[in-house]
N, C-alpha and C positions, 0 to 999 in steps of 0.2 A: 451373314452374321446374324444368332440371333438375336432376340429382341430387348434379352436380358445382357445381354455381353453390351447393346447398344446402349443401354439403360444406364449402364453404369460407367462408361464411357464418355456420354454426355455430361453426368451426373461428376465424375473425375474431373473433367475439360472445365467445367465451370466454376468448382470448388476450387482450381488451382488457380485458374483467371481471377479471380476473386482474394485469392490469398495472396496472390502478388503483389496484385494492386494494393489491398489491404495493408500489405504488410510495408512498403512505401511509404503509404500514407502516415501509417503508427512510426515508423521511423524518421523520418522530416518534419511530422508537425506535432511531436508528443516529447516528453521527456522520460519515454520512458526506454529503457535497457535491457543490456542481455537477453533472458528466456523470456523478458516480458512483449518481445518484440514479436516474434512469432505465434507465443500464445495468443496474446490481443488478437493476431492476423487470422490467425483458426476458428477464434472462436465467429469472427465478422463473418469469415467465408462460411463457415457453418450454418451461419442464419441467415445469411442472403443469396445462397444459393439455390437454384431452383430444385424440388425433387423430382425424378423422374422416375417411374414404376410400370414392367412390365405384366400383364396381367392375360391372361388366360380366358378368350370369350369361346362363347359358341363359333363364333364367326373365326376365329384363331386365334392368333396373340398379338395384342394390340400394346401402344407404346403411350403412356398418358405420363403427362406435367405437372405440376403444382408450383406456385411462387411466392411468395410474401405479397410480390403487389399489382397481382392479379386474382382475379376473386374467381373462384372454385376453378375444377377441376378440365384442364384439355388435352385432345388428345393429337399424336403425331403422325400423321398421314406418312 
């Protein structure tokens, strides 16, 4: 697989874990309704989701992280 198919599959995997839970959370302790349910849940998993980005070294192509709340950039062995 490569690193970019990985990248976004990670990237997929954690937005949807996030939007789950999210959207749970917006439903049992909000009052809020309808489309307001899952927009709120999109927009949460959008911004606390990790990014991940494939990128292209001399050495090959490597697979590097970024998070809200961890400070700069890492990469995944």
């Amino acid at each position: 697989m490569s690193k970019q198919i990985k990248a976004f599959v990670f990237q997929l995997g954690c937005f949807a874990i996030l939007f789950v839970i999210a959207r749970y959370l917006v439903a049992e302790y909000t009052g809020l309704t309808g489309y307001w349910i899952p927009l709120t849940a999109f927009v949460i998993g959008t911004l606390l989701a990790p990014k991940f980005h494939a990128v292209k070294t001399q050495e090959g192509e490597k697979l590097y992280w970024k998070w809200l709340f961890v400070k700069g950039v890492r990469e995944i062995k």
